[in-house]
MITORMI-609545 format. One line per field, with one value per residue (C-alpha): x, y, z; chain; residue number from 1. Coordinates in steps of 0.001 Angstrom, whole numbers, plus 524288, in hexadecimal, padded with zeros to 5 digits. Example, Ala and Ser with C-alpha at 12.3 -4.5 7.8 and 13.67 -1.06 7.14 Angstrom:
<nodes>
px <- (8300C:83566)
py <- (7EE6C:7FBDC)
pz <- (81E78:81BE4)
cadena <- (A:A)
num <- (1:2)
</nodes>
This chain:
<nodes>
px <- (49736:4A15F:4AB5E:4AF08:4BA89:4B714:4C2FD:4C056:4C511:4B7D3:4AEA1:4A351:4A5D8:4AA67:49CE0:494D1:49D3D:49D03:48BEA:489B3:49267:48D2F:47FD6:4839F:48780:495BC:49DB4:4A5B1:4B37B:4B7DF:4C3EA:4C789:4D500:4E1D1:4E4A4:4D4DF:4D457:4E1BF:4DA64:4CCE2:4D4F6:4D908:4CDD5:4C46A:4C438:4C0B0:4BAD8:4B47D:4B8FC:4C045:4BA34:4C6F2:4C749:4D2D0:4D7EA:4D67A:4DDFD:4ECA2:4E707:4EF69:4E6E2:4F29A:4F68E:4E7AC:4E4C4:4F233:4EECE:4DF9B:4E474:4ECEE:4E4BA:4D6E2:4DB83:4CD6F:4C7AF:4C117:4C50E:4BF25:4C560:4BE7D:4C328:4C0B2:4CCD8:4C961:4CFB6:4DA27:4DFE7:4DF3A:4E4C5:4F180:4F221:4EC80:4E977:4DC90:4DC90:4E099:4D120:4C479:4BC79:4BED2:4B395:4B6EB:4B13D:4A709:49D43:49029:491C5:48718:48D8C:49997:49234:4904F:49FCA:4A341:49886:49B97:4AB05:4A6D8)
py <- (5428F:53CFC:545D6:54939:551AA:55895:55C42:56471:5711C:57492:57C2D:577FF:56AE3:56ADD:571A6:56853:55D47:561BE:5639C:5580F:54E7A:55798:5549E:54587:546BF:549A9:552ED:5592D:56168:5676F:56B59:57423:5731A:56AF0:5728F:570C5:562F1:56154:56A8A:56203:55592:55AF0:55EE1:5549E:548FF:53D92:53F82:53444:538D1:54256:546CF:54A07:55431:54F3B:55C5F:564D0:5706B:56ED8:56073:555AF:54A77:54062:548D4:54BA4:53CC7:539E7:54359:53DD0:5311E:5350D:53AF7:532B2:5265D:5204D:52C9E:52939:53165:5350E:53C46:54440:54B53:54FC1:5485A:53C02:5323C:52DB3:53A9C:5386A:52C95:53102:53BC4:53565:52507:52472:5191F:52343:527EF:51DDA:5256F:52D9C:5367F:53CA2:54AFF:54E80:5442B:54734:54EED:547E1:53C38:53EE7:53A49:52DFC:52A8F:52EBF:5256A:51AC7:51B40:51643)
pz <- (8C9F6:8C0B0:8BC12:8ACDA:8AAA5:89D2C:894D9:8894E:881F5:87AB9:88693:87DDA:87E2D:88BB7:8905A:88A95:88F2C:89CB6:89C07:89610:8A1E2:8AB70:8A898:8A907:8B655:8B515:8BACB:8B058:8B17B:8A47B:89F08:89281:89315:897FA:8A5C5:8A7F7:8A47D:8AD92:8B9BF:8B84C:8BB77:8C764:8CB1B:8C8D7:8D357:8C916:8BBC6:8B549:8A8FF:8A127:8933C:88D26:88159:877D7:87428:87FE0:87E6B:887C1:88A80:8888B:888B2:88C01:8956E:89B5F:89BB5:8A2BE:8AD81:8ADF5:8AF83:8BB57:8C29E:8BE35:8B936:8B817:8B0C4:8A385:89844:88B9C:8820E:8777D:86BEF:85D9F:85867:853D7:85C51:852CF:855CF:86490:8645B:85FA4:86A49:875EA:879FC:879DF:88365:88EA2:88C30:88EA9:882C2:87851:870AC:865D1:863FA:860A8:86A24:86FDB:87C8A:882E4:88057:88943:89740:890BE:88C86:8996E:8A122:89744:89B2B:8A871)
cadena <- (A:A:A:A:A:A:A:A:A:A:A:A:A:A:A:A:A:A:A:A:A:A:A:A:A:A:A:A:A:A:A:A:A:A:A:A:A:A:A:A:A:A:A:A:A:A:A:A:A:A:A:A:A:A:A:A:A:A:A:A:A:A:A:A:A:A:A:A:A:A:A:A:A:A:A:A:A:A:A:A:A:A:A:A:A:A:A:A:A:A:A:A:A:A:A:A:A:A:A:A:A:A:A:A:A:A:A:A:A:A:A:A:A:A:A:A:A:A)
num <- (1:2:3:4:5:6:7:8:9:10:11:12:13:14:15:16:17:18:19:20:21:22:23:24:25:26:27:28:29:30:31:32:33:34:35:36:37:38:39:40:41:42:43:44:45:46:47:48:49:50:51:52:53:54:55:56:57:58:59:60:61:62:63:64:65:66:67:68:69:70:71:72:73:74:75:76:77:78:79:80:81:82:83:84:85:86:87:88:89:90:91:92:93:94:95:96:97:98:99:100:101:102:103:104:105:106:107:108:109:110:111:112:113:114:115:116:117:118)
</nodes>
């Protein structure tokens, strides 16, 4: 099964997240935090994609993506957050991501962004 790395600070969201891919087949690793998000990497062999939460708590996404990139260099990203994307933007190059959602989306609609990516 294909591999999602889940990276997000909110266990509600994260839960639901993680039932909803599950149920669609994926294998799903989550992460609250920066050192979990850093220890999933090295333990999963090849995620199809990352679901990136912008502001994880000790997360720098530059940082995050440079180490991704490293170590999966054909990994599709998509980066979610509640700041509108203007915001982002200023803090982190959006091209270094293949999709970003801004928060709140549909749950049930995350499967389908990652599928579509490939």
């Amino acid at each position: 099964m294909p591999a999602v790395l889940l990276v997000e600070d909110d266990p509600q969201v994260l839960s639901t997240f993680a039932e909803i891919l599950s149920a669609s087949g994926f294998t799903v690793y989550g992460a609250s935090d920066a050192p979990s998000a850093l220890d999933a990497l090295e333990n999963i062999e090849e995620p199809v994609c990352v679901v990136l939460d912008f502001a994880v708590d000790g997360l720098d996404p530059e940082q995050f993506l440079t180490r991704l990139r490293i170590k999966f260099p054909d990994v599709k990203v998509i980066l979610s957050s509640g700041y509108p994307e203007s915001i982002i933007k200023m803090e982190l190059d959006l091209d270094q991501v293949d999709k970003f959602i801004p928060k709140p989306f549909n749950p049930a609609d995350l499967a389908g962004y990652i599928t579509a990516l490939y």
